[in-house]
N, C-alpha and C positions, 0 to 999 in steps of 0.2 A: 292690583287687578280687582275690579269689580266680580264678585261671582255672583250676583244677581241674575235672573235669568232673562237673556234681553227682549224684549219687548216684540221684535221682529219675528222671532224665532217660535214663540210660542205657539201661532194658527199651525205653523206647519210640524210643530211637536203633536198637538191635539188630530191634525188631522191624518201623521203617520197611525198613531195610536190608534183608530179611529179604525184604519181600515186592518190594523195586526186582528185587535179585536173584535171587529164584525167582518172579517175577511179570511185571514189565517187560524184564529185561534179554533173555528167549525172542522177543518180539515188537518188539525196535527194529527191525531193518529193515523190516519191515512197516509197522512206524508211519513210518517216512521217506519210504515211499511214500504220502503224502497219496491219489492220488489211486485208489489199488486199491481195489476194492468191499470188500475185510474191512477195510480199516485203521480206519474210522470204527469201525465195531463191534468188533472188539476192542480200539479206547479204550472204548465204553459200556463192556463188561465188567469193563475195570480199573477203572474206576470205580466201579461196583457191586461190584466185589472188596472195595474199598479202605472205601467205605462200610458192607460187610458185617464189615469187619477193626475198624472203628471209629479208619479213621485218616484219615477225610474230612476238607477245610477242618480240620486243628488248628489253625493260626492265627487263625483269623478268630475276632471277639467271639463269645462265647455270645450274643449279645442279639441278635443276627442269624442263629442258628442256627448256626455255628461250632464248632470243638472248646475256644474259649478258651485254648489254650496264653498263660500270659506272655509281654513282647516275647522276653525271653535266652531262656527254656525254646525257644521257636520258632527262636530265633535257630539252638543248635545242632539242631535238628533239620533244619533247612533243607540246611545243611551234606550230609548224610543225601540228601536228595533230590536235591543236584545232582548225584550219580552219573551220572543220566538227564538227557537233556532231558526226554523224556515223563513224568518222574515229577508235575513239576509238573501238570500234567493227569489223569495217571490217581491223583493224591494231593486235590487238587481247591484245589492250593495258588494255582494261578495267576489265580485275582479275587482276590488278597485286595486288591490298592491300589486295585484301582477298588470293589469291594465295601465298603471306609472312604467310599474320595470319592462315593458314592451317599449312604451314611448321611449324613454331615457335612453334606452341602451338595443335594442334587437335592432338588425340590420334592418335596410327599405323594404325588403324581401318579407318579411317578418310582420313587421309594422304590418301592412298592407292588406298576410294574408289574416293575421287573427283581428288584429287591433280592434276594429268598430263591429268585428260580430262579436271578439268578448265583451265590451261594453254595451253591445245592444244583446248580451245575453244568448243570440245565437249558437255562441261553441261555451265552453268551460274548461277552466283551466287547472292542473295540479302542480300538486309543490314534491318534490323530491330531495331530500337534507339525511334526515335518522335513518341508520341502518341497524337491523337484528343482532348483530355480534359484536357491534360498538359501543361504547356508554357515550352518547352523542352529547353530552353537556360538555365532553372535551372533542369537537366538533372537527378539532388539528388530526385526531384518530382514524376521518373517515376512509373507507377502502377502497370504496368505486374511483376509477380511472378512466381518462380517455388520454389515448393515442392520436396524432394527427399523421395520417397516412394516405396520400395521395390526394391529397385534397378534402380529405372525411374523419370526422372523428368517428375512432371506434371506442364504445364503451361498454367496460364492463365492470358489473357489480351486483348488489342486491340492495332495495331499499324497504323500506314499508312504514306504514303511516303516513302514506301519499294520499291525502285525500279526494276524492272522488276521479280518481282515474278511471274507474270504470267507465263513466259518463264525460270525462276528458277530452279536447283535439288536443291536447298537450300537455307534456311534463317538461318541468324544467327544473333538470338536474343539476346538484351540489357534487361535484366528481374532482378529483381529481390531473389535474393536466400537466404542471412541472416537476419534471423527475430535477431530484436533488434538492430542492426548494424547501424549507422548513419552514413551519406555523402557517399562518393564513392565507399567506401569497401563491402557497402549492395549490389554490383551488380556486375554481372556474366554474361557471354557468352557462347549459348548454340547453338549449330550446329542444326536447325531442318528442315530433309526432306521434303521439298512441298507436298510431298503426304501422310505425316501424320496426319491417324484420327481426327478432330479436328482444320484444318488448313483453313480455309474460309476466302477466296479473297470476298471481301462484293462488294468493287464496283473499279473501274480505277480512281482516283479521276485528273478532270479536272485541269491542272493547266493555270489561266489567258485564258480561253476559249479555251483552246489546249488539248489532251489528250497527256499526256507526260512517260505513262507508269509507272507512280506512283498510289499505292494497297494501299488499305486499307484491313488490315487484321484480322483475328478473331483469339485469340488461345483459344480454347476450349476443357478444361484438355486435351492438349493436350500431347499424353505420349511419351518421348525419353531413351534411355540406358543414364545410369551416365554418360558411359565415351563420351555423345557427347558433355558435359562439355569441350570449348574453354580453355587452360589455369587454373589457380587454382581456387578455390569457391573466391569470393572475388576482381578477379582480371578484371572485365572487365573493367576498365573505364584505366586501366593501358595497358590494350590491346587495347583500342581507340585511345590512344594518341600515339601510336607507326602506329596505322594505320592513323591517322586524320595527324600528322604533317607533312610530306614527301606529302601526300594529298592533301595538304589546297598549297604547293607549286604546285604541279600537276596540279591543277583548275588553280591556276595562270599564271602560262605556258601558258596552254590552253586559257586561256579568253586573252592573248597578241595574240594567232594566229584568234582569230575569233577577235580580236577589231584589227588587221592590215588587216583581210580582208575587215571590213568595210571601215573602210581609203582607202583603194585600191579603193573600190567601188565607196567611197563620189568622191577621184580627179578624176576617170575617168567621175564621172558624170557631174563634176563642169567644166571638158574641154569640154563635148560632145553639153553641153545642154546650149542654145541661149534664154536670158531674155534682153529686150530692148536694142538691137542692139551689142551684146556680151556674149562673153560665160559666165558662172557664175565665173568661176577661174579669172575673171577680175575685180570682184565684192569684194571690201575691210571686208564685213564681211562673205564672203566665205572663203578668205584669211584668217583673224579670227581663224575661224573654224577649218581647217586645219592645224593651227600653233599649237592652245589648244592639237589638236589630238593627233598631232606629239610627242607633249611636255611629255602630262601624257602618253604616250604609251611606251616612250622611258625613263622617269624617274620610272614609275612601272619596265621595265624589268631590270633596274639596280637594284633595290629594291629587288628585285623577286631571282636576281643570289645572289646578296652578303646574302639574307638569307638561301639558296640552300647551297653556298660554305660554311656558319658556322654549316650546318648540317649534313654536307659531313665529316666535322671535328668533329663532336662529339659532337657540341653544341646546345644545345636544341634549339637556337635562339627563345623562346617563343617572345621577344618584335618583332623581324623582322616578324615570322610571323604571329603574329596580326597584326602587320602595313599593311603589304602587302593584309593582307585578305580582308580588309575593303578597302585600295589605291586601287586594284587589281578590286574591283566587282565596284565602282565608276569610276575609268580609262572603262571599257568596257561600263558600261551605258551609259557615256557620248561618248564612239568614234561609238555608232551604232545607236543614237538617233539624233545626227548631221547628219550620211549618212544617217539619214531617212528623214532629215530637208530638205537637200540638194536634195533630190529626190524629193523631194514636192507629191503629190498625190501617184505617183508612190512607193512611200516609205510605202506605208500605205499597199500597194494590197501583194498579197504572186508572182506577177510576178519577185520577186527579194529577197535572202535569207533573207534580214534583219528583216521584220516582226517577225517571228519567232526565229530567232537570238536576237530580245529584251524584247519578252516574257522570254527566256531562262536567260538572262543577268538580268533580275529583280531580278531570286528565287536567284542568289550568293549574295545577301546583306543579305539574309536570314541562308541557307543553311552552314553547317557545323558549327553554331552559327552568329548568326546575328549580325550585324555593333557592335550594344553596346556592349554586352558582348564581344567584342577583344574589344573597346575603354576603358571600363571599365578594363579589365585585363591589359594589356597595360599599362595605366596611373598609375594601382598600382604599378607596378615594376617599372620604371621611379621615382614615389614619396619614395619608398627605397632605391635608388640611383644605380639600375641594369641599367645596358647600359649607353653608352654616345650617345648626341644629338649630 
């Protein structure tokens, strides 16, 4: 694989970049404040910015209305976006998994009603998996259920860590559906409208003293038609891993564009800023500092492409992206805890993105299965003799 950056790709790197920072990067605090009267509207506006830029949904399929970008061309673009958290939204990148898992799998009914308003960013979607009283890394655990009765699933359970359900026309739940059925094949994906009966958002669950727009939710019998049945009875954990892998690169992407803005951050701070008769970029373990950055920023995003490019090809690449999932959320902790080091007090206040940038960068050693279970998975295909070292 050539990892040079291709020559095609690059206007449209410069000019995502372009508009994160003379577009988005004016309006983050704002936008953290979920709950202020402008913050909704000036997302509409990035949005329609962004669509008027002609850099809406590039990932997603043309045939769905999408920009069509290829997986790689997407891939480094991505990269590009993660500067922001809000880029994914006011870029209108963030349906694109569930925007495939519509196509692929939800009935005509389905398709029809959300399909091209989530992609044209009109509705929003959540994801429903981890539950409160589960350890969801072993995911065979989970409690919610559905029933098919009379034509309706009824389900019930508790989930949280649904992201943006508040603001949702849907969740689509990881439940439960074959009694007697052991390991992955007992569970099922089921499309459920926000505003059905039974659907209770309990609380916005704090994450690391932030509100981060993570629901904790209630299903209570709550009743949907069979066919909002995701895909076959049986088959959700095979529709997660079609959404989760191409994903778990996407995060990757993204945490190289927000752990090279911190580096950005750390050297301009290290030239500006004067400690005992010199700037700190003069100072041998500043130097340090910004070598380690360099190092794992730039050996993650080779990691990061050659598992991209074996998945582009057909290869499931499960050991690359384990590796990266776990290299990937350690590379970003360590390049936005250093520009915090480097800032000294300043680093701690919210006068500069990183604070909250390493709230953010904590939940990925977690989120989409935590460190162990990829070290774990990982090591076993390695000790059968899958992949070479």
């Amino acid at each position: 694989m050539n990892f040079d950056m291709p020559e095609h790709i690059k206007p449209l790197r410069k000019q995502v970049r372009a508009f994160i920072e003379e577009r988005v990067y004016p309006v983050e605090n704002l936008l953290d404040e979920r709950d202020h009267p402008d913050s909704r509207p000036a997302l509409k506006r990035l949005m329609q910015e962004a669509k008027d830029a002609g850099l809406w949904a590039l990932g997603h399929p043309k045939e769905i209305g999408g920009g069509g970008l290829p997986f790689m061309d997407y891939v480094l673009v991505n990269e590009i976006v993660g500067r922001s958290e809000h880029a994914m939204i006011a870029l209108g990148t963030h349906s694109l998994q569930d925007s495939i898992m519509l196509n692929l799998y939800a009935s005509p009914q389905w398709r029809d009603r959300y399909l091209r308003p989530l992609v044209d960013g009109d509705v929003f979607p959540s994801f429903a998996m981890t539950e409160p009283d589960v350890a969801s890394s072993d995911p065979t655990q989970l409690k919610t259920h559905a029933e098919l009765n009379g034509g309706e699933w009824v389900i019930n359970g508790r989930k949280w860590f649904t992201t943006g359900a508040a603001m949702a026309a849907y969740t689509t739940v990881m439940c439960r559906t074959e009694p007697g059925v052991e390991g992955h094949r007992a569970f099922s994906m089921i499309i459920v409208p926000t505003d059905t009966p039974g659907y209770k958002i309990l609380r916005e669950t704090p994450m690391l003293g932030v509100s981060g727009g993570h629901y904790e939710v209630d299903y209570d019998n709550v009743r949907v038609p069979a066919e909002n049945l995701l895909g076959d009875r049986g088959e959700g954990f095979v529709i997660a891993q079609r959404r989760l892998g191409p994903g778990r690169i996407f995060h990757c992407m993204r945490w190289l564009g927000q752990a090279q803005r911190a580096f950005e951050l750390m050297c301009a701070r290290a030239k500006d800023r004067v400690a005992f008769g010199s700037p700190l970029a003069e100072k041998q373990s500043i130097q340090n500092m910004i070598f380690e950055t360099a190092a794992e920023i730039r050996a993650t995003r080779l990691l990061t492409l050659d598992a991209a490019h074996k998945l582009d090809k057909g290869d499931p690449a499960r050991i690359e992206i384990g590796i990266i999932k776990v290299v990937g959320a350690r590379m970003l902790h360590n390049a936005i805890d250093r520009a915090i080091q480097v800032h000294g007090a300043k680093g701690l206040t919210d006068d500069t993105p990183l604070s909250r940038m390493y709230r953010n960068a904590r939940a990925g050693r977690v989120y989409d299965g935590p460190d162990e279970v990829h070290q774990v998975s990982v090591a076993k295909l390695l000790l059968k003799g899958e992949g070479a070292v």
